[in-house]
DOMAR-353451 format. One record per atom (N, C-alpha, C): residue in three letters; residue number from 1; atom name; y, z, x. Coordinates in nm, 4 decimals. Layout:
N
- ALA,NUM,CA,Y,Z,X
...
// end
This chain:
147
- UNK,1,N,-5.9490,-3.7790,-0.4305
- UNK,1,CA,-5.8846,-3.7104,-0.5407
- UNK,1,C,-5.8788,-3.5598,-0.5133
- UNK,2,N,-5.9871,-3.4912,-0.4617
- UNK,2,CA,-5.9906,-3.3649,-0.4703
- UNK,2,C,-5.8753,-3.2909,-0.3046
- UNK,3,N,-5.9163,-3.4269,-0.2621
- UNK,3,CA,-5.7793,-3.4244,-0.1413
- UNK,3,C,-5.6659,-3.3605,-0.1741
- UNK,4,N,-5.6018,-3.4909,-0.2714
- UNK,4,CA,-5.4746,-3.4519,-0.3689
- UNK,4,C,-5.4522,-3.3433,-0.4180
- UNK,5,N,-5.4926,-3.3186,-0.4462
- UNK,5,CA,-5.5083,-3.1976,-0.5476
- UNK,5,C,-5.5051,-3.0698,-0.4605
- UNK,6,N,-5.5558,-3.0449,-0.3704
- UNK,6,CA,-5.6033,-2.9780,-0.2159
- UNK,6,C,-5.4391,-2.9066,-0.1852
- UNK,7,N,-5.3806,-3.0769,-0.1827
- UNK,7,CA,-5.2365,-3.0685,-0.1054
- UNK,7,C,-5.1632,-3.0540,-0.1837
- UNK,8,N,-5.1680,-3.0792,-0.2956
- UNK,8,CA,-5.0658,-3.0214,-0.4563
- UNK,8,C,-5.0645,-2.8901,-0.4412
- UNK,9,N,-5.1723,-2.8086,-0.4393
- UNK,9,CA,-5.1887,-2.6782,-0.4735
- UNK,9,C,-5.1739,-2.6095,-0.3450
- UNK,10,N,-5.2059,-2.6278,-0.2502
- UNK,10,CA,-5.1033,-2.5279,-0.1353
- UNK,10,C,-4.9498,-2.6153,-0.0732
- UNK,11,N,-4.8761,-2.7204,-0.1376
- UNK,11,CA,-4.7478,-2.7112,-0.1711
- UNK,11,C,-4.6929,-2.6163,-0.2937
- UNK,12,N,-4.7534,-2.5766,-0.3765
- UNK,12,CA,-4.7078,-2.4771,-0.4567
- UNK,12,C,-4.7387,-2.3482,-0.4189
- UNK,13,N,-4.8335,-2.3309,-0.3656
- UNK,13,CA,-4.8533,-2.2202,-0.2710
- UNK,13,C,-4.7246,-2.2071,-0.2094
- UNK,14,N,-4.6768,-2.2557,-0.0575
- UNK,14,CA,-4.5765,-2.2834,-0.0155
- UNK,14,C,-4.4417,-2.2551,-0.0856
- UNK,15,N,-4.4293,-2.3760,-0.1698
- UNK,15,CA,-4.3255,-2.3342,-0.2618
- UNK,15,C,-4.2642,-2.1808,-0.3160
- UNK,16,N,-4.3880,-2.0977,-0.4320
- UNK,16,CA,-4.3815,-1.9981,-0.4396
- UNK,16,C,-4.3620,-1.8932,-0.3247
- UNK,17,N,-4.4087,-1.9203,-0.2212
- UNK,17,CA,-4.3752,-1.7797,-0.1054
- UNK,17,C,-4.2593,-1.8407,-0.0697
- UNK,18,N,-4.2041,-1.9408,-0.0617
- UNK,18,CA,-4.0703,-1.9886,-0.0018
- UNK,18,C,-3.9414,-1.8883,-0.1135
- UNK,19,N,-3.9948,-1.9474,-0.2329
- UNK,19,CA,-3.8769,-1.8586,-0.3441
- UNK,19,C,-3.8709,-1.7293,-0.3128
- UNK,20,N,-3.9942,-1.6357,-0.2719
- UNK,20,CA,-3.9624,-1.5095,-0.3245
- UNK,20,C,-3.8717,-1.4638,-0.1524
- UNK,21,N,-3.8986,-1.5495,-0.0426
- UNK,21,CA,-3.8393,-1.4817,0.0460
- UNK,21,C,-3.6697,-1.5375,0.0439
- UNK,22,N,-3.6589,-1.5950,-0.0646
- UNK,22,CA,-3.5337,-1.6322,-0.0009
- UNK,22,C,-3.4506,-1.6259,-0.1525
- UNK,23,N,-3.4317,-1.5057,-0.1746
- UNK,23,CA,-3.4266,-1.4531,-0.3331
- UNK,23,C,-3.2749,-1.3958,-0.3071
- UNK,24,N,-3.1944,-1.3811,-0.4344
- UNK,24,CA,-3.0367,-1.3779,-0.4327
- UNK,24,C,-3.0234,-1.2509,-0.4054
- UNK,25,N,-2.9116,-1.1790,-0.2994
- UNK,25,CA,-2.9031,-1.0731,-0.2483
- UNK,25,C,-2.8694,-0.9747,-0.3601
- UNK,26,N,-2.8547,-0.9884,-0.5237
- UNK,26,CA,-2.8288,-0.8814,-0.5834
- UNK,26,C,-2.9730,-0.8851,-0.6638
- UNK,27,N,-3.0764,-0.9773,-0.6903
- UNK,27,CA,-3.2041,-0.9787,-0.7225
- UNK,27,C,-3.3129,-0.8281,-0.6633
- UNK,28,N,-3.2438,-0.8036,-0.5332
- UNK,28,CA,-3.3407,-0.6781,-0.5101
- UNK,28,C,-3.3274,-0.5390,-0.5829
- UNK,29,N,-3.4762,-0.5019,-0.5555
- UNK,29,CA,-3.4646,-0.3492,-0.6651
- UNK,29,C,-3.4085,-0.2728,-0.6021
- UNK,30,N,-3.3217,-0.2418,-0.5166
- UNK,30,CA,-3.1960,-0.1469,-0.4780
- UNK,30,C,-3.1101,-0.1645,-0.5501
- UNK,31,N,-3.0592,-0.2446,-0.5438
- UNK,31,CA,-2.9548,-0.3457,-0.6203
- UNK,31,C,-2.8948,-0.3422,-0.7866
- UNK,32,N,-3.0956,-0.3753,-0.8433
- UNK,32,CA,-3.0646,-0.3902,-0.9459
- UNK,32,C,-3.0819,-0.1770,-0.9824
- UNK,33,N,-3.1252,-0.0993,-0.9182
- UNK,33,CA,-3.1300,0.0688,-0.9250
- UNK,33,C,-2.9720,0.1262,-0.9272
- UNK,34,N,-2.9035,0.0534,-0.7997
- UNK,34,CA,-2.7683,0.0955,-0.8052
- UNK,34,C,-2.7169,0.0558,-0.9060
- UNK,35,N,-2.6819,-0.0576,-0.9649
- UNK,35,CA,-2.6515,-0.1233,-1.0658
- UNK,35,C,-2.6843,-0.0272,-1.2169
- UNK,36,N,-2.7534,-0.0210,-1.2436
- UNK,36,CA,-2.8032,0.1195,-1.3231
- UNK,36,C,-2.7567,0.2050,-1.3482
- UNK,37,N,-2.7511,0.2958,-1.2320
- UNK,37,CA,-2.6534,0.4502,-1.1438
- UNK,37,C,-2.5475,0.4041,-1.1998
- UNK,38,N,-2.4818,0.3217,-1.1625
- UNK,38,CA,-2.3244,0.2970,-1.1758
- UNK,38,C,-2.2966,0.2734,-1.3235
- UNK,39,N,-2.4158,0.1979,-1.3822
- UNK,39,CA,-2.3394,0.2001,-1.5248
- UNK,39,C,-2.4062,0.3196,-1.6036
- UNK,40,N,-2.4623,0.3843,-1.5393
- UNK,40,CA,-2.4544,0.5137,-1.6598
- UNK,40,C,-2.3772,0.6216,-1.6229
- UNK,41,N,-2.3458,0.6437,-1.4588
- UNK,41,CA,-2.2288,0.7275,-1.4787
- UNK,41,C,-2.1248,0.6910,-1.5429
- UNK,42,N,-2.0735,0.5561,-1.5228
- UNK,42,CA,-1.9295,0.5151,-1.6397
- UNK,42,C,-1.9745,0.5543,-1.7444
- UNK,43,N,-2.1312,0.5408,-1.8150
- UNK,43,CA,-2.0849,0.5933,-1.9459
- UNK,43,C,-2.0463,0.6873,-2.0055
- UNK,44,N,-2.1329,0.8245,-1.9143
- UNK,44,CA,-2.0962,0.9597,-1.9145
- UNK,44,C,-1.9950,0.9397,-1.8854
- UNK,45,N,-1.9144,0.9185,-1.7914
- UNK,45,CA,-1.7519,0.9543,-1.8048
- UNK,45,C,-1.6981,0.9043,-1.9142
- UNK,46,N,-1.7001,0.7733,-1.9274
- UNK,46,CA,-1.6460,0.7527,-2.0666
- UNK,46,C,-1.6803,0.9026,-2.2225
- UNK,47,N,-1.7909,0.9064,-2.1642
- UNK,47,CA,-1.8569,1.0090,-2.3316
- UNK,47,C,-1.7285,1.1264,-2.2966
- UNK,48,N,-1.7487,1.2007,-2.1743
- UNK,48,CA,-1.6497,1.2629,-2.1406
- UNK,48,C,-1.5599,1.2510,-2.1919
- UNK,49,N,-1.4540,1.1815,-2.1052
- UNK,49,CA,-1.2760,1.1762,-2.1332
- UNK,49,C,-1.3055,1.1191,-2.2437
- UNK,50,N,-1.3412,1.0888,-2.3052
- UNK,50,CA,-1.3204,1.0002,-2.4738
- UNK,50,C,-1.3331,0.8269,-2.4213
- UNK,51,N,-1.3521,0.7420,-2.5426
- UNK,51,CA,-1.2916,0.5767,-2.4931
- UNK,51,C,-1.1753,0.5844,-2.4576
- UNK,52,N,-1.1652,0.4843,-2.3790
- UNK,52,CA,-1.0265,0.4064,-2.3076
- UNK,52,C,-0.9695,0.3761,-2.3538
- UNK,53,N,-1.0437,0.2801,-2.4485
- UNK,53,CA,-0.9621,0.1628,-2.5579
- UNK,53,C,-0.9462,0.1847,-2.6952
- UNK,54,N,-0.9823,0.3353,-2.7276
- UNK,54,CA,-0.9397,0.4153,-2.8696
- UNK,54,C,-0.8179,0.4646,-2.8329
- UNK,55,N,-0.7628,0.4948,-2.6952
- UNK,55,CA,-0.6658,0.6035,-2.7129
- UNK,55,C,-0.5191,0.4804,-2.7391
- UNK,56,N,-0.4229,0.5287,-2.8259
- UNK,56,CA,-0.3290,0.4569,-2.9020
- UNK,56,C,-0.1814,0.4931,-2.7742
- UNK,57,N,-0.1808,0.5938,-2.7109
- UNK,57,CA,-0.0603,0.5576,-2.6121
- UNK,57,C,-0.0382,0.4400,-2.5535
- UNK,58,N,0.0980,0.4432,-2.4836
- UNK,58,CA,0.1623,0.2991,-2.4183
- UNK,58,C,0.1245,0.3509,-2.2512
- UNK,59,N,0.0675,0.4360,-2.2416
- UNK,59,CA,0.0760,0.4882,-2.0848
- UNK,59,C,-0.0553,0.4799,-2.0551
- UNK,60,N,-0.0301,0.4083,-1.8819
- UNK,60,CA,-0.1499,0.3757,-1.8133
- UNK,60,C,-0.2556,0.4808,-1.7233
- UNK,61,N,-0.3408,0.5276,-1.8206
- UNK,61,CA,-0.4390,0.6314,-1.7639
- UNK,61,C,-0.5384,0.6321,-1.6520
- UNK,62,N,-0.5703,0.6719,-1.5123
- UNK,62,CA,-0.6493,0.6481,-1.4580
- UNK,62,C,-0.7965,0.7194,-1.5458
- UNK,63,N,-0.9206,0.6319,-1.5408
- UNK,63,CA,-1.0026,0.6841,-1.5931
- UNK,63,C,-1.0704,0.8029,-1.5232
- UNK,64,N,-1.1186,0.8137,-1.4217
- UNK,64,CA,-1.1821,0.9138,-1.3456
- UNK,64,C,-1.0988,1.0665,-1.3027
- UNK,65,N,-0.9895,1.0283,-1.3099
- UNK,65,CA,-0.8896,1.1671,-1.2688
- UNK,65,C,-0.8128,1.2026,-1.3565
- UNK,66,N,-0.8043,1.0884,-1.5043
- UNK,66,CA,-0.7183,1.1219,-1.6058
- UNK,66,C,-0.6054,1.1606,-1.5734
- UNK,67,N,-0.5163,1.0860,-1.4543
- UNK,67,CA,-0.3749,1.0861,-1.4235
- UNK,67,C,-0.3081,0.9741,-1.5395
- UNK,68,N,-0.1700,1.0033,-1.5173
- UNK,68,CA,-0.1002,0.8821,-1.6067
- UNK,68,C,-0.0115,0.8235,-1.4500
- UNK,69,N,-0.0310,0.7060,-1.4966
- UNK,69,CA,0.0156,0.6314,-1.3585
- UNK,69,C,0.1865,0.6098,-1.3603
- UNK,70,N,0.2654,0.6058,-1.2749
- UNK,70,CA,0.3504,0.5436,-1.2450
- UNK,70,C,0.3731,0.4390,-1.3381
- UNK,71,N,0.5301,0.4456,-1.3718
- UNK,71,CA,0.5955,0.3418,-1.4670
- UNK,71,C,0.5655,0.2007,-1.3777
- UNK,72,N,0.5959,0.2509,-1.2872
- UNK,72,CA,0.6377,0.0936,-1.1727
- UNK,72,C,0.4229,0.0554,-1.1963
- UNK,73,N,0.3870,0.1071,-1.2061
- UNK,73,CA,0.2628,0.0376,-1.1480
- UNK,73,C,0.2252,-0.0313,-1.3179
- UNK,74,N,0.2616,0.0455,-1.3688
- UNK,74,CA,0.2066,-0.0254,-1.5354
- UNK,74,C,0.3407,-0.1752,-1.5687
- UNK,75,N,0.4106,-0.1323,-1.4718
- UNK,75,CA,0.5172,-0.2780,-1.5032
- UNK,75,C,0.4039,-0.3456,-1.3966
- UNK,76,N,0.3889,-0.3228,-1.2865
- UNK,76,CA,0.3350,-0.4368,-1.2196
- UNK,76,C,0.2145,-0.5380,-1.2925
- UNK,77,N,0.0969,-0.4064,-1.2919
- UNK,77,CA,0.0269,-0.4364,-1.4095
- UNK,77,C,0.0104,-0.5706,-1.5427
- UNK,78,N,0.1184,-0.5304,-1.5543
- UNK,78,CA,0.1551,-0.5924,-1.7206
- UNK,78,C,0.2338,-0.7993,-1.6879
- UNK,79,N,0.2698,-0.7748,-1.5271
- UNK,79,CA,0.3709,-0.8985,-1.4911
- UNK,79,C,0.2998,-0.9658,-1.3446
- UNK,80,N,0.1736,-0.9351,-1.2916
- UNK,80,CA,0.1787,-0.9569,-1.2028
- UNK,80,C,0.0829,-1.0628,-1.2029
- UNK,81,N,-0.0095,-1.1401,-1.3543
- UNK,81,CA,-0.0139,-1.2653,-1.3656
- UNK,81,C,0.0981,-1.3763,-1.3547
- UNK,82,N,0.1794,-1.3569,-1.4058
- UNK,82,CA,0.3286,-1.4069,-1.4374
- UNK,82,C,0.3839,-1.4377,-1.2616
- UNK,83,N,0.3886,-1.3448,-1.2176
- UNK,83,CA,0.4288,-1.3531,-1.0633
- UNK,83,C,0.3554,-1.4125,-0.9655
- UNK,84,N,0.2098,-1.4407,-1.0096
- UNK,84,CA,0.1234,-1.5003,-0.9349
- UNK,84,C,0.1554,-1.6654,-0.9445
- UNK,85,N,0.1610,-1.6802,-1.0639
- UNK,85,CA,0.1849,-1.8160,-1.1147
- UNK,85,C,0.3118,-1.8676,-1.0706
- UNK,86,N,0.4275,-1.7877,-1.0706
- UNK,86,CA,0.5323,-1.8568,-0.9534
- UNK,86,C,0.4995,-1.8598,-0.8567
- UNK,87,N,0.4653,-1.7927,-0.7497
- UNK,87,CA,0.4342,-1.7656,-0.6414
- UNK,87,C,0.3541,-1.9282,-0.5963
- UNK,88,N,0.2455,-1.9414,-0.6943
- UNK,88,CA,0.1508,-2.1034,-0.6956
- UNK,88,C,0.2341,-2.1689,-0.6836
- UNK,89,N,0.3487,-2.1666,-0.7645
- UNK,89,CA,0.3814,-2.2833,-0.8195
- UNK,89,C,0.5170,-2.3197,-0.6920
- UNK,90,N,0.5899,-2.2013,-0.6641
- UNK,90,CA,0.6902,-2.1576,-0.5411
- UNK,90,C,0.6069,-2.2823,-0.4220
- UNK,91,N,0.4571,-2.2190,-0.3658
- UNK,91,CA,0.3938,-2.2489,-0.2326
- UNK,91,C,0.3319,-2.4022,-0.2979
- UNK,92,N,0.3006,-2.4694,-0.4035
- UNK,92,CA,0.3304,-2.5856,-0.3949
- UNK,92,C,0.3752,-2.6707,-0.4405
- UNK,93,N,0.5019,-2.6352,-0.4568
- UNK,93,CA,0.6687,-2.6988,-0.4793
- UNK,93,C,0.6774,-2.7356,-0.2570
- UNK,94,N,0.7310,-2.6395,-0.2175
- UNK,94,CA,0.7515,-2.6191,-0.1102
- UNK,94,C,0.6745,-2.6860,0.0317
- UNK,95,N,0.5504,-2.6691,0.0223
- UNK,95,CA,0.4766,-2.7372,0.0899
- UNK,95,C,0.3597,-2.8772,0.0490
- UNK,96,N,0.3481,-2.8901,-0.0671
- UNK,96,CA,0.2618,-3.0221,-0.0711
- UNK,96,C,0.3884,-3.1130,-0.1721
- UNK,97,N,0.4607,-3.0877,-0.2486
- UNK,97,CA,0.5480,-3.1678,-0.3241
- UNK,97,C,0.6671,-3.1983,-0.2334
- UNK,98,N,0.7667,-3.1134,-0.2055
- UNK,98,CA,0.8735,-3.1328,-0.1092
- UNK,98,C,0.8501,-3.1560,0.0274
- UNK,99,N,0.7640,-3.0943,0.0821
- UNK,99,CA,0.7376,-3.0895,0.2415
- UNK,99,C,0.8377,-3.0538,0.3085
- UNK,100,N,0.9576,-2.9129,0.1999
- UNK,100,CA,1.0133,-2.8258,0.3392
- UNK,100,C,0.9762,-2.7267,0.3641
- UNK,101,N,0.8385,-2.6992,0.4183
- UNK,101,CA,0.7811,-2.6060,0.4897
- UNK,101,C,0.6340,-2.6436,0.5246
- UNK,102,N,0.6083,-2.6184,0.6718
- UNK,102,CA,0.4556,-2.6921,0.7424
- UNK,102,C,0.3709,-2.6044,0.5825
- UNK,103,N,0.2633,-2.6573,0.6081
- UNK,103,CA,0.1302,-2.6493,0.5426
- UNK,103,C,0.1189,-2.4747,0.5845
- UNK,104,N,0.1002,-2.4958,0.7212
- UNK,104,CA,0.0496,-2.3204,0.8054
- UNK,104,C,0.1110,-2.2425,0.7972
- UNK,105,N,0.2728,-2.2655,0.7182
- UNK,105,CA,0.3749,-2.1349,0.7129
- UNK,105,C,0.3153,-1.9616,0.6726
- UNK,106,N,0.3092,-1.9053,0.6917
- UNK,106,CA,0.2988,-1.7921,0.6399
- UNK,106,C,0.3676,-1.7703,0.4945
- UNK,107,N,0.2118,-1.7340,0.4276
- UNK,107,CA,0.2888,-1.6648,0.2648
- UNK,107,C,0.3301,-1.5144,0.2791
- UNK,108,N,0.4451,-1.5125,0.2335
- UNK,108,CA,0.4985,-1.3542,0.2362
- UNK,108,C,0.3770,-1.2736,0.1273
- UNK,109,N,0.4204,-1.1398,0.2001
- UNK,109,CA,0.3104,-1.0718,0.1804
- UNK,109,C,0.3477,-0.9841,0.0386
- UNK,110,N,0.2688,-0.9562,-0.0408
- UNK,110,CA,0.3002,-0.8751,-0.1638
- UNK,110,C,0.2763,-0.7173,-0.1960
- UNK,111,N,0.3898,-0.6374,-0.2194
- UNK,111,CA,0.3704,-0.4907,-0.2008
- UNK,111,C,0.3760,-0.4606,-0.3335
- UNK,112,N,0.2551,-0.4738,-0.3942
- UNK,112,CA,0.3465,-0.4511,-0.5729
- UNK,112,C,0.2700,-0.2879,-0.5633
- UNK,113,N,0.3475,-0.1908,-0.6350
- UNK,113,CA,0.2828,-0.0496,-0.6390
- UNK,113,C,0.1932,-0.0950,-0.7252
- UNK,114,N,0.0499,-0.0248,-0.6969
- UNK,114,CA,-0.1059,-0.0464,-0.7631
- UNK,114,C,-0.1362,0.0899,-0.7691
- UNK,115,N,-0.2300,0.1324,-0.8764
- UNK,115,CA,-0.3291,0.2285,-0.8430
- UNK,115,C,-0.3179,0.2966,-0.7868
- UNK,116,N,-0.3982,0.2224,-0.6526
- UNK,116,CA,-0.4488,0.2807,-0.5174
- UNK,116,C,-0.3952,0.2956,-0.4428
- UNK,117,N,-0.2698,0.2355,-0.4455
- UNK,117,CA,-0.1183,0.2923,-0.2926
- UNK,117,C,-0.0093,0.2827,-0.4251
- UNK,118,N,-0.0187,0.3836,-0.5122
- UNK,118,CA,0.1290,0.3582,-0.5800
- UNK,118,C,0.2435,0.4026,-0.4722
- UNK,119,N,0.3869,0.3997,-0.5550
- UNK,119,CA,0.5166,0.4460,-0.4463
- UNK,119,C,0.5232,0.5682,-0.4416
- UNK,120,N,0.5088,0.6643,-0.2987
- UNK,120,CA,0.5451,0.7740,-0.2708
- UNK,120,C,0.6679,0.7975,-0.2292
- UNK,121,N,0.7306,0.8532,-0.2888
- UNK,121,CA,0.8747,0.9427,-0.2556
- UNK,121,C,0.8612,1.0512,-0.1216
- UNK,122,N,0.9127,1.0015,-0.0279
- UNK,122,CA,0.9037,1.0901,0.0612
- UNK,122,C,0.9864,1.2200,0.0268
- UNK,123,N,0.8804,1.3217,0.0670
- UNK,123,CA,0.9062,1.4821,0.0808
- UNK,123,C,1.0031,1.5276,0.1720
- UNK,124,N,1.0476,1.6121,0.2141
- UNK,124,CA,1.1041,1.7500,0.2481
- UNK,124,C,1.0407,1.8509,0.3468
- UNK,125,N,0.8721,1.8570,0.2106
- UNK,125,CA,0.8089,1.9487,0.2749
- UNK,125,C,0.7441,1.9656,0.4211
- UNK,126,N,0.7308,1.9038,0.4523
- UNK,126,CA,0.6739,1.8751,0.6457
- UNK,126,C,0.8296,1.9137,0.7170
- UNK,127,N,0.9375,1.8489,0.6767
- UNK,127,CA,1.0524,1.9515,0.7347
- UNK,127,C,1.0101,2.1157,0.7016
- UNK,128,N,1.0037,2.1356,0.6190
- UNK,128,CA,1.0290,2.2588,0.5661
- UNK,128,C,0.9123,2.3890,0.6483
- UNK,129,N,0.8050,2.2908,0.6300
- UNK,129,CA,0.6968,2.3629,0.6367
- UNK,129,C,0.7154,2.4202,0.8888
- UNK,130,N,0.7807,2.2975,0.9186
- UNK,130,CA,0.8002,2.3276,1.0183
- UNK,130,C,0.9105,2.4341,1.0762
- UNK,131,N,1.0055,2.4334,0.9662
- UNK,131,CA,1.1321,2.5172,0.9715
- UNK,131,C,1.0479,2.6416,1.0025
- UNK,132,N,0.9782,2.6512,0.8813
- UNK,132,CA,0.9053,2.8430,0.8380
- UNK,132,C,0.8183,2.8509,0.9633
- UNK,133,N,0.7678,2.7795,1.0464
- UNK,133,CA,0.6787,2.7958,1.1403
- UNK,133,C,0.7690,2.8747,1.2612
- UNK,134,N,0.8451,2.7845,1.3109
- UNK,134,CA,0.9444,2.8008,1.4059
- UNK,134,C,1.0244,2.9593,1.3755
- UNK,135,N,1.0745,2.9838,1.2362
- UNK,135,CA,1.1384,3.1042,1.1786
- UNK,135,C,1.0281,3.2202,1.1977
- UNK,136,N,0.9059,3.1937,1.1507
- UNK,136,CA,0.7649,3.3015,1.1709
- UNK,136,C,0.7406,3.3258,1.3398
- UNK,137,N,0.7917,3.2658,1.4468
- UNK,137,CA,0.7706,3.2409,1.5655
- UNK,137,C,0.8338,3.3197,1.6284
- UNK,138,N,0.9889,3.3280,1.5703
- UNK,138,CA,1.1478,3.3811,1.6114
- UNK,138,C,1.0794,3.5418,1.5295
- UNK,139,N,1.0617,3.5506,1.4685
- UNK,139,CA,1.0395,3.7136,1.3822
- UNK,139,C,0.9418,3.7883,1.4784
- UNK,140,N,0.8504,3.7328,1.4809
- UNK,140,CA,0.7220,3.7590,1.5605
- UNK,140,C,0.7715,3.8378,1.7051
- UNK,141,N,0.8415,3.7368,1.7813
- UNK,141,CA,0.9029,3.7442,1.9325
- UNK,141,C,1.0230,3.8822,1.9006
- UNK,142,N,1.0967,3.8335,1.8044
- UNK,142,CA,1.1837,3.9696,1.7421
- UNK,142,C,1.1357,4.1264,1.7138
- UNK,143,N,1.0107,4.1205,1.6425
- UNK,143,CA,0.9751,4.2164,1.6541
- UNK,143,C,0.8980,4.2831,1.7813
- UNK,144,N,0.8383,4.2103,1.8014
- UNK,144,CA,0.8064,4.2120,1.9509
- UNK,144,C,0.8940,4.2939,2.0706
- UNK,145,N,1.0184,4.1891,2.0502
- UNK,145,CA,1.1033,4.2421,2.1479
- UNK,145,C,1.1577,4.4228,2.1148
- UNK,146,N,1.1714,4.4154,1.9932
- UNK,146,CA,1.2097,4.5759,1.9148
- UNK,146,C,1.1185,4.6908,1.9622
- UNK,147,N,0.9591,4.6318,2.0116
- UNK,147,CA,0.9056,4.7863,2.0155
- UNK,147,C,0.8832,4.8225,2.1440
// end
């Protein structure tokens, strides 16, 4: 009996050191410290700029830089559940219902303006800025040549 018992109690031994080494990668106290950090700076920012979800405009605010975003990105925004769901429904129509297109086809790729790469309008200025270089170059050599 006291055998039993012997081998009960350092399988739980066992057991317990087995759990703690093999513990969920956001369980550690880094983890749960960063986790912390991060939500109390959002709150200060929030206290900051005011709430998000008090302010009554139709326009899409970045929170941290308090930009107003691009029309195109608040349409994407607002439709790009909607577009996902064709898209499902497009890739299996096409390949598991019809079978005109292999399984491995390539899904086209999606450029919707976001956030983080909205659409830039290309500039001018890099022409421009090279014009004045080249013109500051010609003056320079000009005066130059004058004295």
């Amino acid at each position: 009996m006291a055998r039993v018992i012997a081998d009960f109690e350092s399988t739980i031994d066992c057991i317990s050191s087995t759990r703690t080494q093999f513990q969920h990668h956001e369980e550690h106290e880094k983890v749960q410290s960063t986790f912390v950090s991060d939500v109390k700076i959002l709150a200060q920012t929030i206290q900051e700029s005011g709430n998000p979800f008090d302010d009554e405009t139709s326009e899409l605010v970045v929170l941290f830089s308090e930009e107003i975003t691009d029309n195109s990105v608040t349409e994407t925004l607002c439709q790009i559940n909607q577009s996902g769901i064709e898209q499902y429904n497009t890739f299996v129509n096409e390949r598991i219902i019809n079978r005109s297109k292999p399984l491995s086809d390539p899904i086209k790729r999606n450029n919707f303006p976001l956030i983080s790469r909205p659409t830039v309008k290309k500039s001018t200025v890099p022409t421009q800025v090279s014009s004045l270089k080249q013109d500051c170059n010609l003056f320079a050599r000009i005066y130059i040549a004058s004295q």
